[in-house]
Backbone as a chain_set.jsonl record, in Angstrom:
{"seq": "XXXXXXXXXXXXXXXXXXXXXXXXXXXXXXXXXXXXXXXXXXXXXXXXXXXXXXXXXXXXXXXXXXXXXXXXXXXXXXXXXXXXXXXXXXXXXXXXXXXXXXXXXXXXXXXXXXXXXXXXXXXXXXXXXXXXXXXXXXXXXXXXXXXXXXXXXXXXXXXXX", "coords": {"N": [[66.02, 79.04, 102.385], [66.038, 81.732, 102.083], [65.205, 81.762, 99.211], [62.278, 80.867, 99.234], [61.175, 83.197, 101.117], [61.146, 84.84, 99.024], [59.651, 83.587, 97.163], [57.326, 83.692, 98.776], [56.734, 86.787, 99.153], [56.653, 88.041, 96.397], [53.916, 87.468, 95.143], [52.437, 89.153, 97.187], [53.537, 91.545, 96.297], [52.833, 92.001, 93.77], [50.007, 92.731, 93.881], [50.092, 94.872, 95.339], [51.317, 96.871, 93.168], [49.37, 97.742, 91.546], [48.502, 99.766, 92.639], [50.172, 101.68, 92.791], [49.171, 102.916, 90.324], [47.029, 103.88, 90.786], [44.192, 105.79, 89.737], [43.01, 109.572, 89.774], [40.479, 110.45, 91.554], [37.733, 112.746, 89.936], [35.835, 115.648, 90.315], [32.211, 115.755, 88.859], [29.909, 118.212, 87.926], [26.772, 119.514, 86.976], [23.887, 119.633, 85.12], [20.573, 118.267, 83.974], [17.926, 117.604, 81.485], [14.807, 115.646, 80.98], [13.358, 113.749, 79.122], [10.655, 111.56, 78.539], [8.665, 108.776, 77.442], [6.213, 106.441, 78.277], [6.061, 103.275, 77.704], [4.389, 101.165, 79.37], [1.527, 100.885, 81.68], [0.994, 99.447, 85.021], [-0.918, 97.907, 87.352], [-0.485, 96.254, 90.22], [-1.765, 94.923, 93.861], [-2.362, 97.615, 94.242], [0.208, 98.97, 93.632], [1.667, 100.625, 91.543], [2.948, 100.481, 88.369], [5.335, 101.929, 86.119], [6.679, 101.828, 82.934], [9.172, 102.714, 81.092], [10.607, 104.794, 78.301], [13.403, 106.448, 78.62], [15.087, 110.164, 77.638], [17.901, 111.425, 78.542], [19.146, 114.727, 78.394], [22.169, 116.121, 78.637], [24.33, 118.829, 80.637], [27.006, 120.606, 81.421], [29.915, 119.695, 83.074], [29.853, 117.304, 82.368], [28.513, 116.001, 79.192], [26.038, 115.467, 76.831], [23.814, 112.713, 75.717], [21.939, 110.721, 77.478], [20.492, 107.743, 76.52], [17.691, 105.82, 77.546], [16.404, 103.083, 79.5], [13.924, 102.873, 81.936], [12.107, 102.029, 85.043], [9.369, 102.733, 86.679], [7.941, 102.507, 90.163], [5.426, 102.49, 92.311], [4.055, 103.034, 95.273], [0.71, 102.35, 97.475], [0.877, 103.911, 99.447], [2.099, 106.693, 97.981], [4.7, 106.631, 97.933], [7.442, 106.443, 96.003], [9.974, 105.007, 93.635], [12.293, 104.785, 91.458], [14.333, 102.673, 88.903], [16.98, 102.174, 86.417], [18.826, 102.015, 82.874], [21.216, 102.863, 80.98], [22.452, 104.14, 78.039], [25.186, 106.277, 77.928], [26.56, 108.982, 75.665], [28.722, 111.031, 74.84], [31.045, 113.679, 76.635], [32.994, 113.316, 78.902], [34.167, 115.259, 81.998], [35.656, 116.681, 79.029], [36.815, 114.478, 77.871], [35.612, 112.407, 75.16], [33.563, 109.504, 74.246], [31.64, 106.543, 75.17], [29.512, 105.241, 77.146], [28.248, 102.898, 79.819], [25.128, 103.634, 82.384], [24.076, 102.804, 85.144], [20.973, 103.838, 87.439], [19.276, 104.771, 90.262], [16.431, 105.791, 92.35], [14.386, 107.669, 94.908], [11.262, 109.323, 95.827], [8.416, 111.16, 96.513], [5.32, 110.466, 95.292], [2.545, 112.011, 95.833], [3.518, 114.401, 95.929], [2.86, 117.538, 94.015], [4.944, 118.519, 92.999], [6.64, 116.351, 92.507], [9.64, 115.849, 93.913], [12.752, 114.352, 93.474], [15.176, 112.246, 94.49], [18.588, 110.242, 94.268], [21.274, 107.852, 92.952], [23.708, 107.136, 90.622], [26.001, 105.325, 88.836], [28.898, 104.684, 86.852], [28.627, 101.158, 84.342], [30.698, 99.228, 84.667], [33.797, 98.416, 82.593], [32.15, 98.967, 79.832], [32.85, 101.412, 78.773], [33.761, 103.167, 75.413], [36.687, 104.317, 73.508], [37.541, 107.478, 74.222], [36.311, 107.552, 77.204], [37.026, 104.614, 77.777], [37.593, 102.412, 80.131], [36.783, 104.078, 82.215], [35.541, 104.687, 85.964], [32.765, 105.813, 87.983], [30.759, 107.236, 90.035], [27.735, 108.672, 91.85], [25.304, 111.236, 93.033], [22.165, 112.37, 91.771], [19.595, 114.769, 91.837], [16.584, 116.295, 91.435], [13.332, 117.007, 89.984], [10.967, 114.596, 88.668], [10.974, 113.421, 86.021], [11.461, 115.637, 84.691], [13.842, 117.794, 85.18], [17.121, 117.763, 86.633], [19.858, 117.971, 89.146], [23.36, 116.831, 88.693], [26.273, 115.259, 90.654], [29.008, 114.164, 90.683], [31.596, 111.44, 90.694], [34.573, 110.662, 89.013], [37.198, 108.791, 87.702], [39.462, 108.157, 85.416], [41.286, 105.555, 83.848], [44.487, 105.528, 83.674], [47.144, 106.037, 81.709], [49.102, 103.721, 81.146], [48.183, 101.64, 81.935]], "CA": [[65.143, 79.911, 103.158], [65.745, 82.83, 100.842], [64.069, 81.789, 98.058], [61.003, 80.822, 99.941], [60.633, 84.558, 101.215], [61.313, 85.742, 97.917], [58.013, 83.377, 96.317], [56.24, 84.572, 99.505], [56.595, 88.139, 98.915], [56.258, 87.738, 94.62], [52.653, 87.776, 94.994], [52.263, 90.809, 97.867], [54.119, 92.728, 95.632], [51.899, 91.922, 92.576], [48.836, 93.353, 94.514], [51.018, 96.269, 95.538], [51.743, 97.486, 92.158], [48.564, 98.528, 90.568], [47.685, 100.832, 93.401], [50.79, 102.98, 92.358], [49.022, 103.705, 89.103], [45.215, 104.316, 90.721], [43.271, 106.969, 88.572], [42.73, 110.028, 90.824], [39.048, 110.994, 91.465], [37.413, 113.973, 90.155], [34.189, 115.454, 90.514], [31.831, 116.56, 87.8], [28.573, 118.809, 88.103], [25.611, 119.687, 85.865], [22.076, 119.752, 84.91], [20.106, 117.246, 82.852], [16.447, 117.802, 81.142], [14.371, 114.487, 80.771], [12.136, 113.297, 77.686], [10.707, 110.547, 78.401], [7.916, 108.008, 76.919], [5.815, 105.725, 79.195], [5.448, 102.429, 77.339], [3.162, 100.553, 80.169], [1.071, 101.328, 83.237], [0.008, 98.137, 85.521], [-1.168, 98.163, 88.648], [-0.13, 95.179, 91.316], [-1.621, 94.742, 94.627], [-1.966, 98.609, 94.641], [1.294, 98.989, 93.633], [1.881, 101.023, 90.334], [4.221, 100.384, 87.826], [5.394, 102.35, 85.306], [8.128, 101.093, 82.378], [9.428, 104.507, 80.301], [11.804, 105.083, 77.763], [13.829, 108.321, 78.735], [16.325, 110.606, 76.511], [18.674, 112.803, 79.395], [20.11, 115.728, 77.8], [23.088, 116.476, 79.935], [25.0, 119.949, 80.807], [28.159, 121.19, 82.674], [31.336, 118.55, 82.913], [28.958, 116.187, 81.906], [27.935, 116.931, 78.199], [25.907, 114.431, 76.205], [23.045, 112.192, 75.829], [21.879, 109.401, 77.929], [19.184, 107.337, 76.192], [17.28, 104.765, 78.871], [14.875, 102.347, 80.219], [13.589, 102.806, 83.353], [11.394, 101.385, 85.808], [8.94, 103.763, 88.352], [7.27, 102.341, 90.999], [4.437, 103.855, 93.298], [3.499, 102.315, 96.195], [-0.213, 102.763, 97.481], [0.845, 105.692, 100.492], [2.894, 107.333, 97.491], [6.665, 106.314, 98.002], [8.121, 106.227, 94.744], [11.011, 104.111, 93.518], [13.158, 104.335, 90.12], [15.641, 102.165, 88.737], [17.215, 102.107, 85.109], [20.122, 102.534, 82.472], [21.247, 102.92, 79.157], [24.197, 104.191, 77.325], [25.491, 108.138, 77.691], [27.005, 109.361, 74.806], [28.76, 112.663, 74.734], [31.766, 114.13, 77.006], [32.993, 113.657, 80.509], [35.88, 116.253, 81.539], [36.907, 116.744, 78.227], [36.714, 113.189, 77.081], [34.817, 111.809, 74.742], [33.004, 108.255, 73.965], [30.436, 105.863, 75.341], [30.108, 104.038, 78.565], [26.716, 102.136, 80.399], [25.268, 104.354, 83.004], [22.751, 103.186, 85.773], [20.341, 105.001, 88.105], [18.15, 104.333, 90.92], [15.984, 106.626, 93.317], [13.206, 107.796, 95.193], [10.321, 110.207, 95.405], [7.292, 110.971, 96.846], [4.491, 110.958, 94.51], [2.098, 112.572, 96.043], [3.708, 115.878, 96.014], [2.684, 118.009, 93.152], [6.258, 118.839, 91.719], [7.528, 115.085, 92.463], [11.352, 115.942, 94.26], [13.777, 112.782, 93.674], [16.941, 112.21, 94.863], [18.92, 109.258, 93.488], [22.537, 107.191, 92.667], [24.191, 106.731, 89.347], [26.925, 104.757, 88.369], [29.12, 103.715, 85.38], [28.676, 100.722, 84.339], [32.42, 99.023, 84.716], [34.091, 97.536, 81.412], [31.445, 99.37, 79.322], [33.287, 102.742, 78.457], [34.47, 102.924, 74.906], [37.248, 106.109, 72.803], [38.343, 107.935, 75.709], [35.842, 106.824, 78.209], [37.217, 103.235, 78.007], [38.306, 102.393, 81.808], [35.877, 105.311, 83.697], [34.864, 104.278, 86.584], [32.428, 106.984, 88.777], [29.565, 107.024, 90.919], [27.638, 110.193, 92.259], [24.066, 111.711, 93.121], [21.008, 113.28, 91.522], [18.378, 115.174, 92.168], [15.489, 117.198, 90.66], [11.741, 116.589, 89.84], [10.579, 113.359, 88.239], [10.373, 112.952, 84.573], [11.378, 116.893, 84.287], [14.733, 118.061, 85.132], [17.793, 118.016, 87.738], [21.148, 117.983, 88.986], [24.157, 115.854, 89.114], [27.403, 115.619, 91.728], [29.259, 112.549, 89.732], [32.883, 111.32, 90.809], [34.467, 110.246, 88.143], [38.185, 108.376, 87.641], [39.839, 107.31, 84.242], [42.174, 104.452, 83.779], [45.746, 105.805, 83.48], [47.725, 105.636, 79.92], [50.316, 102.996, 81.31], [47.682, 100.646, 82.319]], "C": [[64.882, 81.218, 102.416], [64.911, 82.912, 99.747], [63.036, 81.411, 98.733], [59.915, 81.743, 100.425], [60.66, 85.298, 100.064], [59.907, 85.381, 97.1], [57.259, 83.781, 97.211], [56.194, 85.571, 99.555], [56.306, 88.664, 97.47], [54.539, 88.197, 94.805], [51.743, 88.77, 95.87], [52.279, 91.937, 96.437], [53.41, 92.946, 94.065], [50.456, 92.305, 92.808], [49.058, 94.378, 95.062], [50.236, 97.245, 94.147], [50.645, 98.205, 91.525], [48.124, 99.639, 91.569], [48.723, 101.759, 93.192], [50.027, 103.617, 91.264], [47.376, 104.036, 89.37], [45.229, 105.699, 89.911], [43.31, 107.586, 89.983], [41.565, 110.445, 90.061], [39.11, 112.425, 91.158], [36.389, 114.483, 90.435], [33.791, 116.929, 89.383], [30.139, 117.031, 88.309], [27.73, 119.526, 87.1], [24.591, 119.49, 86.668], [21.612, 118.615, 83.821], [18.801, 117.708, 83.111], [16.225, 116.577, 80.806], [13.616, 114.656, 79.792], [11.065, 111.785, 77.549], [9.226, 109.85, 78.244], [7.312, 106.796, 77.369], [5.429, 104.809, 77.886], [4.671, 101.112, 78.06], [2.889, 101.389, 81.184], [0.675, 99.753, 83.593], [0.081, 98.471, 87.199], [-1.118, 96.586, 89.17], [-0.203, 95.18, 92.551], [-1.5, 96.067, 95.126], [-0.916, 99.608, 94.223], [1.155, 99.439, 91.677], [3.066, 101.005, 89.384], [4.072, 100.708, 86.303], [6.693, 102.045, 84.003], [7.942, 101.976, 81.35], [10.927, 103.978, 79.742], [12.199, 106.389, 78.066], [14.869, 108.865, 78.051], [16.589, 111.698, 78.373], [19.129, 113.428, 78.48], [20.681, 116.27, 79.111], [23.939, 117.823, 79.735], [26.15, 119.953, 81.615], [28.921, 120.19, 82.381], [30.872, 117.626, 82.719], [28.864, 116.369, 80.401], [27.621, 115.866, 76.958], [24.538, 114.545, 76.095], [22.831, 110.828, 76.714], [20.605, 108.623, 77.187], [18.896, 105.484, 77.617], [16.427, 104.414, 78.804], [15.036, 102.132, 81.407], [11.932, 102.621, 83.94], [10.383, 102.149, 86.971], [8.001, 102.587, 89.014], [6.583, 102.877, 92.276], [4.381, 102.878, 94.243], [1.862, 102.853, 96.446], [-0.232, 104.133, 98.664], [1.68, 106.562, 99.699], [3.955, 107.434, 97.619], [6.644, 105.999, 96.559], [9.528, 105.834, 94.714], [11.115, 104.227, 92.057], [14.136, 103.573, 89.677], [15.523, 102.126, 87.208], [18.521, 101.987, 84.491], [19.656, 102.244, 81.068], [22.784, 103.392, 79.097], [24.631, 105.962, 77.306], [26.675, 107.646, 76.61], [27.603, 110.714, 74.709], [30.534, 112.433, 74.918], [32.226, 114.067, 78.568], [33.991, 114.059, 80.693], [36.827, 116.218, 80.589], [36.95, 115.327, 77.51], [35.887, 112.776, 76.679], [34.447, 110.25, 74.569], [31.932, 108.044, 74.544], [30.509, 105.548, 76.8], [28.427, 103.869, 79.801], [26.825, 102.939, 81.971], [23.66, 103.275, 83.539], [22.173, 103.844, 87.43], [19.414, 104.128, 89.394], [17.907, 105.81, 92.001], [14.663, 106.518, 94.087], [12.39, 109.058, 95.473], [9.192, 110.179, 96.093], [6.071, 111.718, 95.833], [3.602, 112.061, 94.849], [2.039, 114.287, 96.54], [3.807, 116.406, 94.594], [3.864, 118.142, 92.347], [7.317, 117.691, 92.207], [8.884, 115.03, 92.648], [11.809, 114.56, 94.147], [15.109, 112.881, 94.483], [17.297, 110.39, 94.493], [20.635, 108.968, 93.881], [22.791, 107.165, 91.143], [25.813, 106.224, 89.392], [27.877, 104.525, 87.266], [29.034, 102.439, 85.531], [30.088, 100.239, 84.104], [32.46, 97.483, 83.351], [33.071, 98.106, 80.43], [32.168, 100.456, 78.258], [34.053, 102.342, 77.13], [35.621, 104.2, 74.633], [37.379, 106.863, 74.548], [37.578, 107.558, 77.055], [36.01, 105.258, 78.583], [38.134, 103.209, 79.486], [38.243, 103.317, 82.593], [35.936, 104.168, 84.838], [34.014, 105.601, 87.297], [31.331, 106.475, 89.238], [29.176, 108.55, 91.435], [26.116, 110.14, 92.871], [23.577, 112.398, 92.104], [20.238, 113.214, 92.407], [17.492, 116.099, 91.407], [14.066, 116.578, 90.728], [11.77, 115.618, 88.592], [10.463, 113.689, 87.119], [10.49, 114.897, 83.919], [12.992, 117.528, 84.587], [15.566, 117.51, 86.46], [19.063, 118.245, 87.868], [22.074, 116.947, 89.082], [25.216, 116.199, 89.793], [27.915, 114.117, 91.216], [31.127, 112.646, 90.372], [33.484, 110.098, 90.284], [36.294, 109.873, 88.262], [38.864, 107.766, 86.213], [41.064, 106.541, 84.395], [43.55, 105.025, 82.809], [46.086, 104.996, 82.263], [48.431, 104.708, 80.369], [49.391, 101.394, 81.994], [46.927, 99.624, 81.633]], "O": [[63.768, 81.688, 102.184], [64.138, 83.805, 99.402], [62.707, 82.582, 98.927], [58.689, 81.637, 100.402], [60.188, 86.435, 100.091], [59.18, 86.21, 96.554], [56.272, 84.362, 96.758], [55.24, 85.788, 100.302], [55.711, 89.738, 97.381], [54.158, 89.336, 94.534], [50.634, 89.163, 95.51], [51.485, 92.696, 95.881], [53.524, 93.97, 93.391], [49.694, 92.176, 91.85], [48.043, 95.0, 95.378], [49.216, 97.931, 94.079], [50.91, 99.265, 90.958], [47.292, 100.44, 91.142], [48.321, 102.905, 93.392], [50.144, 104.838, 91.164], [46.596, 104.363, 88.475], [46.176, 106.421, 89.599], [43.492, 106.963, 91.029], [41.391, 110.695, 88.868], [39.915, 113.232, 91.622], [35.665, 113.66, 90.995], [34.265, 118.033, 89.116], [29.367, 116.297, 88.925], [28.378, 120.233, 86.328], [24.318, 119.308, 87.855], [22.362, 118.207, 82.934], [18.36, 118.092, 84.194], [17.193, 116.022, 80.286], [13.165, 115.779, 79.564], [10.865, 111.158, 76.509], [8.415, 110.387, 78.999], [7.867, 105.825, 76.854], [4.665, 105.282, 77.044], [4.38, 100.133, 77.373], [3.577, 102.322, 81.597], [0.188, 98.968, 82.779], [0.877, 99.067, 87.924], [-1.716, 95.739, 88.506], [0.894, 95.375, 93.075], [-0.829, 96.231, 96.145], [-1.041, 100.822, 94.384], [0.676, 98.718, 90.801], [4.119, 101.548, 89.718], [3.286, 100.234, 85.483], [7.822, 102.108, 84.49], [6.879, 102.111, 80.745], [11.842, 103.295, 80.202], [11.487, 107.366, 77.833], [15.743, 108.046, 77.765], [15.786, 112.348, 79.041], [19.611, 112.766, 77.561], [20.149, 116.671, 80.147], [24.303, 117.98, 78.569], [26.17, 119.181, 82.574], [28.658, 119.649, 81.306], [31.649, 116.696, 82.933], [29.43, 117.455, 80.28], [28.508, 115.435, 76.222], [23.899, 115.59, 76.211], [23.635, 109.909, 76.559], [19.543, 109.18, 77.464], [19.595, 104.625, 78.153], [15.484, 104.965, 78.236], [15.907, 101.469, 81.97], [10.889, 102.984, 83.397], [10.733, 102.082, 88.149], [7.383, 101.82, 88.276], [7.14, 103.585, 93.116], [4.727, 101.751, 93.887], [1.548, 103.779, 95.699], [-1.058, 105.043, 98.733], [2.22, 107.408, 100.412], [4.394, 108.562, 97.394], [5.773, 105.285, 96.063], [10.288, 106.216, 95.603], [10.174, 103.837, 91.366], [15.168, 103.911, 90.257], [14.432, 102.065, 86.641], [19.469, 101.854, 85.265], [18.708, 101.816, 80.409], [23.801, 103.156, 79.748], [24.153, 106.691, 76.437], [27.373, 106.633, 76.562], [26.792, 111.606, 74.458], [31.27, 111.73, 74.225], [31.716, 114.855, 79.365], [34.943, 113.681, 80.01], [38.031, 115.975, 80.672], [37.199, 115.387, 76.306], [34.992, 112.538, 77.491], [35.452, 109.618, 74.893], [31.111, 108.957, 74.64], [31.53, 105.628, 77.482], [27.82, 104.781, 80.363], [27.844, 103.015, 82.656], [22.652, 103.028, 82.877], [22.917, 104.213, 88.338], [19.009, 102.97, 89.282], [18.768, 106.618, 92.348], [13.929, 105.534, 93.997], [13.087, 110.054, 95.279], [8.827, 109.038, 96.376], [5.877, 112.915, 95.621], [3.788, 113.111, 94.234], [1.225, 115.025, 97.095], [4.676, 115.913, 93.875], [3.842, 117.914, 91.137], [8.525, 117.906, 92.313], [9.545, 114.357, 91.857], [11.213, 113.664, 94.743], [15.759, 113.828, 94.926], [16.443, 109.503, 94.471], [21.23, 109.574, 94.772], [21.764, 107.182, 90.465], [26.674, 106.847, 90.013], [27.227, 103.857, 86.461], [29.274, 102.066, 86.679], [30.721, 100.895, 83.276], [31.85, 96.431, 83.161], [33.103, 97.139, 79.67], [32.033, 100.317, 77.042], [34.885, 101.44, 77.229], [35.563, 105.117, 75.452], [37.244, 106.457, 75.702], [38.29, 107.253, 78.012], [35.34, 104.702, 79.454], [39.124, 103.888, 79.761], [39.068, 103.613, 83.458], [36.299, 103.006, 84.65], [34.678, 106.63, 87.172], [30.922, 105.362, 88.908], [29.995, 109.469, 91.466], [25.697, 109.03, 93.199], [24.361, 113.071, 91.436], [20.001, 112.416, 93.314], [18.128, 116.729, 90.562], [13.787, 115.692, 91.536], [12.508, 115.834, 87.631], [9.578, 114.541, 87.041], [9.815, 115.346, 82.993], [13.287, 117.837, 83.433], [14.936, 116.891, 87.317], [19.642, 118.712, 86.887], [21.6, 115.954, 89.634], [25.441, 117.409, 89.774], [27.248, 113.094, 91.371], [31.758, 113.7, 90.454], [33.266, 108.946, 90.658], [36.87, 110.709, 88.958], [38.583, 106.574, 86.084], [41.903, 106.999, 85.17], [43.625, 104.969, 81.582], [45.675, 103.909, 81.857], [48.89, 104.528, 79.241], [49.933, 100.364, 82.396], [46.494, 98.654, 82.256]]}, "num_chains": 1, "name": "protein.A"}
């Protein structure tokens, strides 16, 4: 009977264990300026679609480059829709390397200085040099295809793991 509770508790306790060593969250904030290079326009049913290469230059606990392809979409009453990614390159608190970043948002075109608000992610398993085993997620916001801010919460994968 003993050993029986001992293989039924073996594998609890092996789904236990890694939550002693979770990463604790932090949170990082900045600015990013956009650059970015429309290689189509097509129109569908009304429906506008735009496919852009973009360079972020990033500021504050952030501190890099993101280079990207992303996706706009208009609708015909002016709702706007982004989605994209690429690869940041730089610094995140202090740490350097790589690690796959993507984005999505929305917008209303039809307002002269185009406000967004948005999501970003790391991409998970991506991160190489000290960003290997990020994980984070956060918000932007700013104007379309011109600047904004970020609110990013960000976790690295403990030395013992």
């Amino acid at each position: 009977m003993k050993t029986s509770k001992i293989l039924f508790l073996a594998p609890l306790l092996l789904l236990v264990l890694p939550l002693a060593h979770a990463a604790t969250l932090q949170t990082a904030t900045g600015g990013f300026l956009t650059n970015s290079t429309v290689t189509s326009v097509n129109t569908f049913n009304g429906f506008t679609i735009i496919t852009q290469n973009t360079v972020f230059t990033i500021t504050g606990d952030i501190s890099g480059t993101l280079v990207a392809k992303d996706v706009i979409v208009i609708s015909p009453t002016g709702q706007g829709f982004f989605a994209g990614g690429g690869t940041f390159t730089g610094t995140i608190l202090g740490k350097s390397g790589s690690v796959g970043i993507a984005f999505t948002g929305t917008f209303v075109a039809t307002s002269s200085t185009q406000p967004f608000t948005g999501q970003v992610n790391c991409v998970r398993g991506t991160g190489t040099g000290g960003l290997a085993g990020i994980s984070g997620s956060g918000t932007i916001q700013g104007t379309i295809n011109v600047s904004g801010t970020y609110s990013f919460q960000v976790a690295f994968r403990s030395e013992d793991n």
